[in-house]
N, CA, C and O of each residue as an XYZ file, in Angstrom:
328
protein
N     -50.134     39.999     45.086
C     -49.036     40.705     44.470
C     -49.290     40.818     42.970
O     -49.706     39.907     42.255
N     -48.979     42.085     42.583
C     -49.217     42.265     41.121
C     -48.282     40.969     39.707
O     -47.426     40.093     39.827
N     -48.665     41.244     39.123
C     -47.644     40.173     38.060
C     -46.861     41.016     37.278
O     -47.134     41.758     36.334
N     -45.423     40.643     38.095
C     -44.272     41.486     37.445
C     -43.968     40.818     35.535
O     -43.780     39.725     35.001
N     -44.071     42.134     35.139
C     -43.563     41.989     33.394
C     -42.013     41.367     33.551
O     -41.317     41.775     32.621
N     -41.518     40.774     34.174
C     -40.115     40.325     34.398
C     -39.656     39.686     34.988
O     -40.206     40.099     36.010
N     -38.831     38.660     35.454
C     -38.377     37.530     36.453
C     -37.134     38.610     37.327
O     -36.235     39.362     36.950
N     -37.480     38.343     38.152
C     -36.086     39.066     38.998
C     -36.205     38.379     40.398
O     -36.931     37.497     40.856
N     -35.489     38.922     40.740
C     -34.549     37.349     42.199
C     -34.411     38.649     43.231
O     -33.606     39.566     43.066
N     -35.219     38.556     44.165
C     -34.555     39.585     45.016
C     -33.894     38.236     46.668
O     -34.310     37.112     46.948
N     -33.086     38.864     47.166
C     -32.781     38.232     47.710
C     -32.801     38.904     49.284
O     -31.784     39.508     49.625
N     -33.786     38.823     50.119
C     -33.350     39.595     51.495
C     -34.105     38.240     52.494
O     -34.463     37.131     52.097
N     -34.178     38.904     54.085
C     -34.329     37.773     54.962
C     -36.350     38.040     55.299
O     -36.903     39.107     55.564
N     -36.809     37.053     55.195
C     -37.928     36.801     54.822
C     -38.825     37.654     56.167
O     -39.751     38.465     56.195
N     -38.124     37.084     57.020
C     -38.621     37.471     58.259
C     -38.659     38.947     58.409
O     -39.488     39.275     59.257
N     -38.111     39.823     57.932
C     -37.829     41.434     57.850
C     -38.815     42.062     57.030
O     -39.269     43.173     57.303
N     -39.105     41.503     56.200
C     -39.938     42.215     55.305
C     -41.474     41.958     54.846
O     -41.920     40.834     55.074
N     -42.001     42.552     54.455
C     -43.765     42.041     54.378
C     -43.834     42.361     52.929
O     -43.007     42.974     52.255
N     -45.046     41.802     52.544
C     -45.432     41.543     51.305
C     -45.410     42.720     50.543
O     -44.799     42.834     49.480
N     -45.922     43.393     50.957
C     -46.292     45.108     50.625
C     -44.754     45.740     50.251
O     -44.721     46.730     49.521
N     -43.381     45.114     50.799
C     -42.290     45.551     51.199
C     -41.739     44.955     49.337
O     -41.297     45.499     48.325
N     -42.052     43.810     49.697
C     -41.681     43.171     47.867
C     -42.124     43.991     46.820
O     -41.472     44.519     45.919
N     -43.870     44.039     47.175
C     -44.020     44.593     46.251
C     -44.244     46.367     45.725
O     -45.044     46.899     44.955
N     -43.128     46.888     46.558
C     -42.749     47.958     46.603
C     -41.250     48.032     45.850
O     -41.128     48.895     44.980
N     -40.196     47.235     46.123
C     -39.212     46.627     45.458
C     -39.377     46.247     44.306
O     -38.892     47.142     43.614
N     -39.839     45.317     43.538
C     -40.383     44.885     42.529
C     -40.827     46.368     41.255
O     -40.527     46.379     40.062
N     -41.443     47.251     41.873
C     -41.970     47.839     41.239
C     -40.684     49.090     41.056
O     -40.349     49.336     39.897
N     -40.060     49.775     42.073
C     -38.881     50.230     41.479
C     -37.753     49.887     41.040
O     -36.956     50.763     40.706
N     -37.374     48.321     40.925
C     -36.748     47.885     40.152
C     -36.705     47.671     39.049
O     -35.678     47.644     38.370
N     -38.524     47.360     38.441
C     -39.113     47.470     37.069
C     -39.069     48.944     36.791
O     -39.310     49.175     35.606
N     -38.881     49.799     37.370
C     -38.760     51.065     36.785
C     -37.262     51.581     36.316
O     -37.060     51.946     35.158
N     -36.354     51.576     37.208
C     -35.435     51.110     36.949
C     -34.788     50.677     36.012
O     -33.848     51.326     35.554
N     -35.104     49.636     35.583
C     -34.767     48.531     34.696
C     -35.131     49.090     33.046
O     -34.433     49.083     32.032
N     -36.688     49.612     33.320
C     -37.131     50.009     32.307
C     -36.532     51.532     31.621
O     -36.797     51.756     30.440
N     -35.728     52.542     32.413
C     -35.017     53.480     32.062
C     -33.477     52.803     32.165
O     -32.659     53.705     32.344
N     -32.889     51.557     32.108
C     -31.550     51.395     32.073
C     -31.545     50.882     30.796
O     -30.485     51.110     30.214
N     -32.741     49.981     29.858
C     -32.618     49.227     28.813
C     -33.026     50.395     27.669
O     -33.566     49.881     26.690
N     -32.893     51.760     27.591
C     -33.539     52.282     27.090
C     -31.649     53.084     26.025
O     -30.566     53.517     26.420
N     -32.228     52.880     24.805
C     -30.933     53.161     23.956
C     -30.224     54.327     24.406
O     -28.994     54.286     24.421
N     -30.914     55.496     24.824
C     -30.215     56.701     24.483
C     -29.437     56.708     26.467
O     -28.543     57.427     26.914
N     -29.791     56.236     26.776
C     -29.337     55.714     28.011
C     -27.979     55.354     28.478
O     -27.049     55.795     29.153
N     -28.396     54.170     27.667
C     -26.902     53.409     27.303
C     -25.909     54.046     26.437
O     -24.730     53.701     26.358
N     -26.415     54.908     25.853
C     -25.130     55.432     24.666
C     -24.424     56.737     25.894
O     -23.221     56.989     25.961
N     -25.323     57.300     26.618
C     -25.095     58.510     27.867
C     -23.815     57.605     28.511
O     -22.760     58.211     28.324
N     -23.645     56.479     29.130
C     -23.346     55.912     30.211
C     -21.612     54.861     28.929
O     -20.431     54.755     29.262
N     -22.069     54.517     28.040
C     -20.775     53.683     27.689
C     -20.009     54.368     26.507
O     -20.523     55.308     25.900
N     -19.325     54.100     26.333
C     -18.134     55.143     25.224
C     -17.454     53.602     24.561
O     -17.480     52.444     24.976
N     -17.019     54.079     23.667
C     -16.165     53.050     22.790
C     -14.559     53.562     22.099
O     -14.393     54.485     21.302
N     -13.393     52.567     22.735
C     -12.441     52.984     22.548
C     -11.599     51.988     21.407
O     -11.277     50.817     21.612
N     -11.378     52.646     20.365
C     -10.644     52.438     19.076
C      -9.241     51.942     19.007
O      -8.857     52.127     17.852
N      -8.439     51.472     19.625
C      -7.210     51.443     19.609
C      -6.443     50.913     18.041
O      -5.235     50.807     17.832
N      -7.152     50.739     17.436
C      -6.874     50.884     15.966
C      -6.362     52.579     15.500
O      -5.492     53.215     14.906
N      -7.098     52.650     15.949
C      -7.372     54.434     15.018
C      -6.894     55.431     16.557
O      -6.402     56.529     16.296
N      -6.995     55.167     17.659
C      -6.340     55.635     18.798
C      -7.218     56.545     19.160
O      -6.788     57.543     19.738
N      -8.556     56.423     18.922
C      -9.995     57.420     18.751
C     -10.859     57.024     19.980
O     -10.629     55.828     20.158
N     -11.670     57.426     20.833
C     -12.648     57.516     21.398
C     -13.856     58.041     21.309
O     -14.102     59.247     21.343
N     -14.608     57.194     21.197
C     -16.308     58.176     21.002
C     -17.265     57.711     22.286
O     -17.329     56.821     23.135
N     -18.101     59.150     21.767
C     -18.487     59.133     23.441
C     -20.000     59.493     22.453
O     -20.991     58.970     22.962
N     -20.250     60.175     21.341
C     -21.822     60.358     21.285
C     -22.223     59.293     20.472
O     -21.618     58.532     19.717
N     -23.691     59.460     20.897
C     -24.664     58.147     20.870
C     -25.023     57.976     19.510
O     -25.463     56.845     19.306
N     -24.980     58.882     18.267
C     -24.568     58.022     17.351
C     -23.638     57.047     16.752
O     -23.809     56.019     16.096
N     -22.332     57.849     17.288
C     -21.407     56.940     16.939
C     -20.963     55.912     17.389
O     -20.095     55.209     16.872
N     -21.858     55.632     18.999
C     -21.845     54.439     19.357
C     -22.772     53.244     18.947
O     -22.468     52.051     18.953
N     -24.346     53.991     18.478
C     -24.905     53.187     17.606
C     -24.129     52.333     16.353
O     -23.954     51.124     16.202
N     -23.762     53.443     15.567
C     -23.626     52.863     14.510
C     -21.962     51.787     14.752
O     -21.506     50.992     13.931
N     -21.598     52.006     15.613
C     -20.079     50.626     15.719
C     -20.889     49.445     16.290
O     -20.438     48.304     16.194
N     -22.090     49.693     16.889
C     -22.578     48.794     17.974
C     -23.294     47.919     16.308
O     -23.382     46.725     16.021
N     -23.471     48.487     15.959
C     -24.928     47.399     14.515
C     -24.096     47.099     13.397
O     -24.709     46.816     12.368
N     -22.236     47.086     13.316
C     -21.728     46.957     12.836
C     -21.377     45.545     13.254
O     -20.779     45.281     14.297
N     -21.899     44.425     12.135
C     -22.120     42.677     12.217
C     -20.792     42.180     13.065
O     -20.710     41.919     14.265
N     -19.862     42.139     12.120
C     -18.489     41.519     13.318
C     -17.898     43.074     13.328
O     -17.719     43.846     12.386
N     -17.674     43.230     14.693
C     -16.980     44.372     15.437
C     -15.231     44.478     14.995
O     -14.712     43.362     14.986
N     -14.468     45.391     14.712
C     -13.154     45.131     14.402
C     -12.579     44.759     15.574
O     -13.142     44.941     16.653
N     -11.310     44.159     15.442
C     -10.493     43.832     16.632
C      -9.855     44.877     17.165
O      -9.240     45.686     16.471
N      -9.980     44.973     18.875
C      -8.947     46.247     19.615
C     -10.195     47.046     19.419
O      -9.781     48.160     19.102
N     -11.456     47.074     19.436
C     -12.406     47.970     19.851
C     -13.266     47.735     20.936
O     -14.124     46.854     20.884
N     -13.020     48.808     22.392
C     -13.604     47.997     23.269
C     -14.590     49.153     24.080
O     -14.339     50.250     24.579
N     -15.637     48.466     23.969
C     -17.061     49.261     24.947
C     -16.435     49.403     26.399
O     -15.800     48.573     27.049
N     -16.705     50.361     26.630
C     -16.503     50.386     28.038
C     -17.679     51.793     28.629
O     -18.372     52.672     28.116
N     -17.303     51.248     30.105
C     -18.472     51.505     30.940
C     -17.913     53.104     31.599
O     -16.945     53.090     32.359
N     -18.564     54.392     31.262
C     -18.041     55.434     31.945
C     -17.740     55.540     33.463
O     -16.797     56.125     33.995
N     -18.978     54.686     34.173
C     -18.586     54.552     35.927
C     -17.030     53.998     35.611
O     -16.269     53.730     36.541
């Protein structure tokens, strides 16, 4: 089996699956993984809601720049578009 760049836990019944089967798993999960950790990604998928200012932002600069802002104000909350 190749050497995954990553620790991950898969969990299925041993007896069902063959080696070839892991490492078929393994490898689209590292793919996966590798387009979910990716910035412009994450700014697509989470929005940030202001209840200070009663504002919502949804583009990926303006979620950058609240996100690299050291202590976050209070009543500002990331949330997940799903």
């Amino acid at each position: 089996m190749n050497t995954p760049k990553r620790e991950l836990v898969l969990l299925s019944r041993p007896s069902l699956t063959r080696e070839e089967d892991y490492e078929r798993e393994v490898a689209q999960l590292d793919k996966l993984l590798q387009k979910a950790e990716q910035w412009e990604f994450f700014c697509e998928v989470h929005e940030f809601i202001d209840l200070n200012r009663y504002k919502i932002f949804r583009k990926p600069y303006q979620i950058q720049q609240i996100l690299q802002e050291k202590p976050l104000k209070p009543f500002v909350f990331l949330i997940n578009k799903n």
